[in-house]
N, C-alpha and C positions, 0 to 999 in steps of 0.2 A: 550770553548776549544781554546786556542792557539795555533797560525799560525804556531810555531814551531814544534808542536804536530802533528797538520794536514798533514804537510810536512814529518816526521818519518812517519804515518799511510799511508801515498803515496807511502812512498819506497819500504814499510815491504807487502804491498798489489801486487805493482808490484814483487817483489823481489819472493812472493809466489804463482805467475801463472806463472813467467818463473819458476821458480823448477816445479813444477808442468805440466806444459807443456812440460820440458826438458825430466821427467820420461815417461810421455806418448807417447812423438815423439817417445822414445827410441821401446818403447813396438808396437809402431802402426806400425814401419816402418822395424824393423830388420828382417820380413820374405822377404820383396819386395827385402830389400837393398842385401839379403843374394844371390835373385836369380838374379838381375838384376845390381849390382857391386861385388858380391863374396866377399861382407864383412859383418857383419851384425852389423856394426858401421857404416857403409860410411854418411846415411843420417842423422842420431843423431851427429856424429862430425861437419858436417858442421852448425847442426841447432846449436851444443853448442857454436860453435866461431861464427856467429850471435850474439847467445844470450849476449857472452862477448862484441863485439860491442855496442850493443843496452844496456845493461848496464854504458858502458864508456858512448853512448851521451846522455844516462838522467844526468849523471851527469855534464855533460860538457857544453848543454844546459841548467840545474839550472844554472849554474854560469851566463848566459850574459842576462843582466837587458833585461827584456821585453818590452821596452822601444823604443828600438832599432828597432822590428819587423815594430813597426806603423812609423818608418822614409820609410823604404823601402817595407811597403807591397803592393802598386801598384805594384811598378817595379817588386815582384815577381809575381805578381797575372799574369802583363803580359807575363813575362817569363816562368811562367807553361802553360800560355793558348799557346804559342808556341811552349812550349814544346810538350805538348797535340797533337797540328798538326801535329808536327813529328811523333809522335807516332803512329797516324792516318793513314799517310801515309806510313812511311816506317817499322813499326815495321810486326816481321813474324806473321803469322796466325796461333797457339795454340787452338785448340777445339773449330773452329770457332771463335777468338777473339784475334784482335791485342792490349795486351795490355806491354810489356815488351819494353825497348828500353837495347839494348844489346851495351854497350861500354869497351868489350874485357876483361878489366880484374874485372869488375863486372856488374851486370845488374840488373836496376831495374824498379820498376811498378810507374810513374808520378803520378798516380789515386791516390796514398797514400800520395805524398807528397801533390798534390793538394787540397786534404779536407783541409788540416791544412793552408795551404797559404791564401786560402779563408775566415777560419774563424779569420783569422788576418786582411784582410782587408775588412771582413764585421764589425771585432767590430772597426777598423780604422773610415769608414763610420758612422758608429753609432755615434763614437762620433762626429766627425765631422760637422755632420748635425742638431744633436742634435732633439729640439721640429719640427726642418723642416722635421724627419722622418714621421711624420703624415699628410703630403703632397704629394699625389702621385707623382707629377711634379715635384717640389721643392726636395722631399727627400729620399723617397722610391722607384722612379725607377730605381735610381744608384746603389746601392747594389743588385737589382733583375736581374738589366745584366748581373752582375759578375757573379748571382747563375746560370742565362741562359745558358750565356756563359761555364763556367767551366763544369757544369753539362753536358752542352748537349756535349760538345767535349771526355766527358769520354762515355758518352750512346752511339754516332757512333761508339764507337771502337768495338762491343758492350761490354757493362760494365753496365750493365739497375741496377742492383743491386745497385752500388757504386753511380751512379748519382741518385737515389731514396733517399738514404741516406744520400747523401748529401745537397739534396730541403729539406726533412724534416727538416734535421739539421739548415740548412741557415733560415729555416721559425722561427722555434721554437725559433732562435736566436734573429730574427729582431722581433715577438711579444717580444720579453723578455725585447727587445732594445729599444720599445715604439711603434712601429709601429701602425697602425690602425687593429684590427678584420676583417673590410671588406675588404681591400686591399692584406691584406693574402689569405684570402677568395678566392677573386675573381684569384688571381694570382694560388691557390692552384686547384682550377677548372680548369682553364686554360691548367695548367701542365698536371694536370692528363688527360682528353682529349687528349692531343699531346702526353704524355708520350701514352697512351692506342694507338694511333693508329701506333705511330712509332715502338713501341713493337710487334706488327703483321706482321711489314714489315722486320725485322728479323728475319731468321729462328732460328735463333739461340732460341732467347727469346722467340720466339712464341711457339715453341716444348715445351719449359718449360711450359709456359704458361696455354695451351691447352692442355697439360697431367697432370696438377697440377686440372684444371676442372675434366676433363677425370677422375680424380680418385675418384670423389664420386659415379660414377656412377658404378664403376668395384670392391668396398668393401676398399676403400683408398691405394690402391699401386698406387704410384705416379710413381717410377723409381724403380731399382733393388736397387742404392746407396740408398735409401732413406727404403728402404723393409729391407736392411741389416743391418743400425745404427738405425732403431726402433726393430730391431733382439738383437743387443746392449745392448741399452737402455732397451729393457726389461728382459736380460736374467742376466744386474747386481743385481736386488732387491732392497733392501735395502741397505743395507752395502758393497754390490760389489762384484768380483770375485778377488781382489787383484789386487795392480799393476804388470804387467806382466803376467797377465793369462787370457789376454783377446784373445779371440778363433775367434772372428769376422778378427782379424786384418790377420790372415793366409790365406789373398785376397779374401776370403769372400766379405768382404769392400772394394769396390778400393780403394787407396790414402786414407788412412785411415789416416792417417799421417796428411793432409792438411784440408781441411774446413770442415772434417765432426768425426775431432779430437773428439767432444763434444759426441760423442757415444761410445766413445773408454773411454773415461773420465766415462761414465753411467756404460758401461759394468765392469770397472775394482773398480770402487770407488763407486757404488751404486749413490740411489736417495740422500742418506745425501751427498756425493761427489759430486753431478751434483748443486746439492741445493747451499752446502758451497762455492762452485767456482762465482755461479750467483752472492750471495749475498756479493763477495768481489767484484763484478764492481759494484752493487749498494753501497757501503761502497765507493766506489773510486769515484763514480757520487756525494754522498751528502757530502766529500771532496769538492771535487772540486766546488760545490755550497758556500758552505761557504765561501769557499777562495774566489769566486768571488763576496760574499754578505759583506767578508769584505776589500776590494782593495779600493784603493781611490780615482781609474777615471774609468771612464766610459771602458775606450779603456782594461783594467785589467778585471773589470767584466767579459766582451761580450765574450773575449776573453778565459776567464775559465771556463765560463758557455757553449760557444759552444764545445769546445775541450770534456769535461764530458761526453757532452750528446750526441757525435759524438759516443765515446766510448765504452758508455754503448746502445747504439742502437745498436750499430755493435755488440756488446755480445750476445743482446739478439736478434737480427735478423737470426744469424747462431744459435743458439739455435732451434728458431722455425722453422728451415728449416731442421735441424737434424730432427727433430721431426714431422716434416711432415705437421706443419702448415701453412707455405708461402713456396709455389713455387724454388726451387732446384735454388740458387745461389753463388756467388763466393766471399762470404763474409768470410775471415778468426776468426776464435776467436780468439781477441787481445790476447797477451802475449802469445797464447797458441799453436797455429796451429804452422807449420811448414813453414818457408819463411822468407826470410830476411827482406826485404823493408817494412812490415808490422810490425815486431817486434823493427828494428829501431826507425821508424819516429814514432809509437804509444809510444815508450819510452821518444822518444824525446817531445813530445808534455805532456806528465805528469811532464818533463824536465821545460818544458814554466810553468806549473800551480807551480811548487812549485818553481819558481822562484818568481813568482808572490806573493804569499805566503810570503819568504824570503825580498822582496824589500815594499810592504806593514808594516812587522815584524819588517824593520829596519823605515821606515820612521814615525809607531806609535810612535816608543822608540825617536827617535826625537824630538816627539810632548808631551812628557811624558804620552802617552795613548796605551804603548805596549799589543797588542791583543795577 
């Protein structure tokens, strides 16, 4: 398959979860929007000029070589971890979590731009360091401060969801990247210990937590959100109830609209709907593999291989939390949910892979060995 093929099969795949998410925002949110702005467009207009956004910067990030990221990914890496602080400190308190930094004439979530920053300057690191990543002194501890760091400035705000996802993501990257089995290992125990205790010391997380147990014991209701998109989920069938006739979203569902979109998706498009949607992020994940199995430095690989598998975690992590298998969290489904800053920067970062793609594409035809 060539590079150029791969790149089309990215766009046509993004191109058909925002349509498809645009029809379900529309459907999930026009009871709310009808009682709570007197319109029953309000929240479907704003998600569409996002979605126009976030469409203009996949295309705008394709154009600038990726090249460029690994000149200045420290400088951002530091820049988000201060931004983070800000965040920390001065952002307001939303359902128990500071995670918004509001600068008037837009506002957005750092936690989204920081995944991507990080996995630019872990695959920077990667190459960098090269055979010295299988050195814990030497090469592997300098990319696990970044993941420390990064990760753990988004879990104080609390955000335990997004910084889980992103240790995996970071881990997943530096085995991929050469790292050692044991040093992940050991780093990965480590985590989860600190992650588990600092998890209890928020109420926040802990309530999820401790109710997500709680519910094997009470016949699996976890929460009412969680009792009403498996109401959802199981009243589309097969085939579905049609788009727009889903009956959960008439506040049934809170915020049907936002992270728990993927039941509204069941109810209205059936199991072959829920099914066909998973298996275009897996079709965008083994994309995106390829393009980084055929790049021709290290710093292209790391870089397309983490971005993928960042993505397709995050799909199917809000999937299983629809569905009642992990613990109630604030993980959006890419392209689909409703929110800007998420739909952005996930467009923009398929922006980086089919860049990658394209600058790969042209420098084979250089070499006379076009992929």
């Amino acid at each position: 398959m060539s590079l150029k093929t791969i790149a089309r099969i990215l766009i046509i795949s993004v191109l058909s979860l925002l349509i498809i998410g645009s029809a379900l925002v529309l459907s999930a949110s026009h009871v709310y929007s009808l009682l709570r702005f007197d319109s029953l467009y309000h929240l479907f207009n704003s998600h569409i000029s996002k979605v126009i956004l976030a469409v203009g910067t996949l295309f705008i990030i394709s154009m600038i070589p990726y090249q460029n990221y690994k000149k200045y990914s420290k400088k951002l890496v530091v820049a988000i971890a201060v931004i983070l602080m800000i965040t920390y400190i001065m952002a307001p308190n939303v359902k128990g979590a500071g995670r918004w930094i509001n600068l008037y004439f837009f506002s957005f979530q750092p936690s989204e731009v920081a995944k991507i920053i990080l996995m630019m300057h872990l695959a920077y690191l990667i190459e960098v360091k090269g055979k010295m990543l299988e050195n814990y002194k030497q090469g592997f501890m300098y990319p696990l401060i970044w993941v420390f760091v990064i990760a753990g400035l988004i879990f104080i705000q609390p955000n335990v969801s997004t910084s889980l996802i992103i240790v995996i993501t970071s881990f997943a990257v530096l085995f991929v990247g050469g790292a050692k089995l044991r040093h992940i290992f050991s780093s990965v125990t480590f985590s989860t210990i600190c992650a588990g205790i600092f998890m209890m010391l928020f109420s926040h997380s802990r309530g999820r937590i401790l109710t997500f147990i709680n519910s094997f014991e009470n016949g699996g209701t976890i929460n009412t959100q969680v009792t009403q998109a498996k109401i959802a989920l199981g009243s589309g069938g097969i085939l579905g109830l049609g788009i727009g006739q889903s009956r959960q979203s008439d506040l049934f569902l809170p915020e049907a609209y936002g992270d728990f979109i993927f039941s509204i998706l069941g109810e209205e498009l059936g199991f072959i709907g829920a099914v066909f949607v998973l298996l275009i992020y897996l079709v965008m994940f083994f994309m995106g593999i390829l393009v980084a199995k055929k790049a021709k430095d290290k710093f292209g690989q790391m870089l397309a291989f983490g971005i993928s598998f960042l993505i397709v975690l995050s799909a199917f992590t809000n999937a299983a939390v629809v569905m009642g298998v992990f613990p109630t969290t604030g993980i959006p489904l890419p392209f689909i949910s409703y929110g800007g800053t998420s739909i952005m920067f996930t467009c923009g970062a398929i922006g980086i892979i089919i860049n990658i793609a394209m600058q790969t594409h042209k420098l084979s035809v250089k070499k006379g060995t076009a992929a």
